[in-house]
TORPA-980228 format. One record per residue: x, y, z of N, C-alpha, C in turn; residue in one letter. Coordinates in Angstrom, 2 decimals, padded with zeros to 5 digits. Each point is the difference from the previous one (the first is absolute). Layout:
BEGIN
[r [X Y Z] [X Y Z] [X Y Z] "a"]
...
***
This chain:
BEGIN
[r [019.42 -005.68 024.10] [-001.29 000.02 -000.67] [000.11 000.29 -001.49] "x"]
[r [001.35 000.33 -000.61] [000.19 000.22 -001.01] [-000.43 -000.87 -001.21] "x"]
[r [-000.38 -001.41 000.66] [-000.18 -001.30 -000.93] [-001.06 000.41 -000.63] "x"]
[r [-001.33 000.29 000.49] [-000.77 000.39 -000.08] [-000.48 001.01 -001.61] "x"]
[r [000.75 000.99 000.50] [000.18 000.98 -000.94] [000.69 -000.34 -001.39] "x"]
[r [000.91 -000.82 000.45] [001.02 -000.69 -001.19] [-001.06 -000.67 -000.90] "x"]
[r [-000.16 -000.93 000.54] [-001.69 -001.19 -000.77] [-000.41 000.66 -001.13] "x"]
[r [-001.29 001.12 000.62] [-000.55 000.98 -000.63] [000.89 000.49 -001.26] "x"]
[r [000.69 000.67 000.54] [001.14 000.74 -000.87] [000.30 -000.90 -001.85] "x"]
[r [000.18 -001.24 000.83] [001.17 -001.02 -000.88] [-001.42 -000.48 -001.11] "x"]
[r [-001.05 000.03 000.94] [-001.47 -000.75 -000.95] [-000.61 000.86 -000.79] "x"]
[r [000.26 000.84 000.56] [-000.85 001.71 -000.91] [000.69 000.11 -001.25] "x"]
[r [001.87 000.45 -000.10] [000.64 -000.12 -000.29] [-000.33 -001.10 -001.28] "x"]
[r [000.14 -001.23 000.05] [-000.05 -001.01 -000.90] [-001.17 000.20 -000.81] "x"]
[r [-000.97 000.40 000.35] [-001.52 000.17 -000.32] [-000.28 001.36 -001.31] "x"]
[r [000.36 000.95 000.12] [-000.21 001.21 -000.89] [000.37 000.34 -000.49] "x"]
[r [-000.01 000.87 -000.67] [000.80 000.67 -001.23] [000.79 000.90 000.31] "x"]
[r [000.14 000.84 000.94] [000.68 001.09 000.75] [000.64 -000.59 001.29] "x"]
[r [000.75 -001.08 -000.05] [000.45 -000.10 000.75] [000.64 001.38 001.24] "x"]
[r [000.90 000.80 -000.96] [000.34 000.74 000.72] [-000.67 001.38 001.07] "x"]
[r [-001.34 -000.23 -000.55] [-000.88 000.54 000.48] [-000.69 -000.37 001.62] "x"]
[r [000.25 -001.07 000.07] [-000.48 -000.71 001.24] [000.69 000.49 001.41] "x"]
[r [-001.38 000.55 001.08] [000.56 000.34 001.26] [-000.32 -000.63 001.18] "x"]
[r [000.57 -000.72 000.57] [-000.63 -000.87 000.95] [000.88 000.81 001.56] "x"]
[r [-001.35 000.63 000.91] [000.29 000.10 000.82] [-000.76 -000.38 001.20] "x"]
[r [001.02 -000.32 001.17] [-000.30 -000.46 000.79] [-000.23 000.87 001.73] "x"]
[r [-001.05 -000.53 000.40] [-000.54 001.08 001.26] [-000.46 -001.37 000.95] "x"]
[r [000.64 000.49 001.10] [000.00 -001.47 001.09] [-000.21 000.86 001.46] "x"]
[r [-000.75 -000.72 000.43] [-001.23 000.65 000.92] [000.62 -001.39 000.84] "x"]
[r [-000.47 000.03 001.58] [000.31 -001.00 000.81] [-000.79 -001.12 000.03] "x"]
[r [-001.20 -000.20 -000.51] [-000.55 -000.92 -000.67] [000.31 -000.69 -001.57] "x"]
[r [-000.60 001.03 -000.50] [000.03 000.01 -001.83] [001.13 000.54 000.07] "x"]
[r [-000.35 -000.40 -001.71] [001.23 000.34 -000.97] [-000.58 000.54 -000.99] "x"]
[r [000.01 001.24 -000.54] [-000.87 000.09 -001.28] [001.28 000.20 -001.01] "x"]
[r [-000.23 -000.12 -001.23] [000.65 -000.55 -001.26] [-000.81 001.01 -000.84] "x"]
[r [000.50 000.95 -000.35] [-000.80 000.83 -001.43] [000.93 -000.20 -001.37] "x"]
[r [-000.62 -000.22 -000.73] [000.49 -000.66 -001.80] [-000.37 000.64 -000.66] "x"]
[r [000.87 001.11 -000.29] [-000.49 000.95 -001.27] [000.72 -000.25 -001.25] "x"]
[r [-001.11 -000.16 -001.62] [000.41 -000.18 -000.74] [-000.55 000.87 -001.22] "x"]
[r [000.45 000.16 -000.97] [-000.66 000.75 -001.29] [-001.28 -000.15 -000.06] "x"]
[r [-001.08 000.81 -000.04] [-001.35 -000.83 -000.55] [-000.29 -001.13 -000.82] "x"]
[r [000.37 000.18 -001.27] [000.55 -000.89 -001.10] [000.28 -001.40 000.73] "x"]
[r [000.50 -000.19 000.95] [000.61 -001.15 000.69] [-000.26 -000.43 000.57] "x"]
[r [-001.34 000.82 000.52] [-000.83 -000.16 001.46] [-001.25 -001.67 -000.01] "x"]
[r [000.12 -000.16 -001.52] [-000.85 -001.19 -000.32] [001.04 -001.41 000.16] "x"]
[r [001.13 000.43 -000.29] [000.89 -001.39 -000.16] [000.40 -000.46 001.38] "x"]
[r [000.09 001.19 001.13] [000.12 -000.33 001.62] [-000.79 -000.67 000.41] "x"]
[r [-001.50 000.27 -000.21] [-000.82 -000.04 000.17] [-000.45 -002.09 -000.64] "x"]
[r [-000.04 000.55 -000.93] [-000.11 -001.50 -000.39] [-001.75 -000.17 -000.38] "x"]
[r [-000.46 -001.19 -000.45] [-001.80 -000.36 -000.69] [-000.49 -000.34 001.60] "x"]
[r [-000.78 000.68 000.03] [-000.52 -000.12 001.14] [000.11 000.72 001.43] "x"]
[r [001.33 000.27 -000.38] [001.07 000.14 001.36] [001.22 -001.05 000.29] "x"]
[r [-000.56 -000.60 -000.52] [001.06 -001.41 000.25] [001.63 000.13 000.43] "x"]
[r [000.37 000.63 -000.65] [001.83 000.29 000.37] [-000.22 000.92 001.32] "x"]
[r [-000.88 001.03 000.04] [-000.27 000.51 001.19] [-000.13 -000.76 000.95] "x"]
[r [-000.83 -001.02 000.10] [-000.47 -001.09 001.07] [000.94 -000.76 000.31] "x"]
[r [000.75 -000.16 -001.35] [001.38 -001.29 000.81] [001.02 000.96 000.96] "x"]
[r [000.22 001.32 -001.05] [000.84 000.88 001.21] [000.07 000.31 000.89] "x"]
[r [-001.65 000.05 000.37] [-000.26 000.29 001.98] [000.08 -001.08 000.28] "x"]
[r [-000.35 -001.42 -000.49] [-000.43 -000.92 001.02] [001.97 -000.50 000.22] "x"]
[r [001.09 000.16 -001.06] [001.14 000.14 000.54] [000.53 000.82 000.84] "x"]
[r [-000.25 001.17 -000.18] [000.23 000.93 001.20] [-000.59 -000.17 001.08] "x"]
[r [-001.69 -000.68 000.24] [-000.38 -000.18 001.42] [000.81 -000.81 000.92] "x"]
[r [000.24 -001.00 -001.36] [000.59 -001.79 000.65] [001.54 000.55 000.49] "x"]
[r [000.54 001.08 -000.08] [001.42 000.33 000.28] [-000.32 000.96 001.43] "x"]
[r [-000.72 000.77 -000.39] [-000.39 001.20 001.38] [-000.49 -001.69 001.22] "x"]
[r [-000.91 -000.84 -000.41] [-000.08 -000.56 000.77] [001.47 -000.62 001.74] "x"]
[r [000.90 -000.40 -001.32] [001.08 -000.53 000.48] [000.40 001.07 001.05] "x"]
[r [000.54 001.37 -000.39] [000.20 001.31 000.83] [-000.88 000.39 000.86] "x"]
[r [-001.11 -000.60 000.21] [-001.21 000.45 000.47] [-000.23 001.37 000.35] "x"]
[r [-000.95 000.27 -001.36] [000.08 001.40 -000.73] [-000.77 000.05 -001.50] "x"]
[r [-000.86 000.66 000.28] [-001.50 -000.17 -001.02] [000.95 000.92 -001.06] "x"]
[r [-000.70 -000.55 -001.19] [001.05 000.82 -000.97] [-001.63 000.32 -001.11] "x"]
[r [000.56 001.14 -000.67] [-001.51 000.54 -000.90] [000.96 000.55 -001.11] "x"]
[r [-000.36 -000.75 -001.26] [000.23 000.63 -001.45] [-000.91 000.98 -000.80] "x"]
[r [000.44 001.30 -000.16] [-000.58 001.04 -000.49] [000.57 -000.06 -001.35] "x"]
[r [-000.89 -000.03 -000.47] [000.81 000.22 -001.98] [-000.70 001.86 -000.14] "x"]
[r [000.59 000.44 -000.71] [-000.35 001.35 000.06] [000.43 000.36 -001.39] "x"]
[r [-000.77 000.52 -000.62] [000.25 001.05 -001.19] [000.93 001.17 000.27] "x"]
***
């Protein structure tokens, strides 16, 4: 399930200014998968994206993958 976490990690990562700041952890339940993404405040807009948008592509990649595993997956961005 590590792929998962990696994604996040590698996209957050590319995205902010603090890279090294970025914590992506992962909590996997026998259904779900939850995914929490903690980043600087400061940074919390560039994850995030106009609208949400980078947010929206990130779950709907993470759903389309939990799908395959069959296994609901939920992205938490967190301050």
């Amino acid at each position: 399930m590590s792929q998962l976490r990696d994604i996040v990690e590698i996209t957050a990562k590319s995205l902010v200014d603090n890279p090294d700041k970025v914590n992506v952890v992962e909590i996997e339940g026998e259904k779900t998968v939850v995914i929490e993404l903690r980043v600087e405040p400061s940074d919390l807009g560039k994850v995030i994206g106009k609208q949400g948008r980078i947010a929206r592509a990130l779950r709907t990649i993470l759903s389309s993958m939990g799908r395959k595993l069959n296994k609901r997956v939920v992205l938490e961005i967190l301050e």
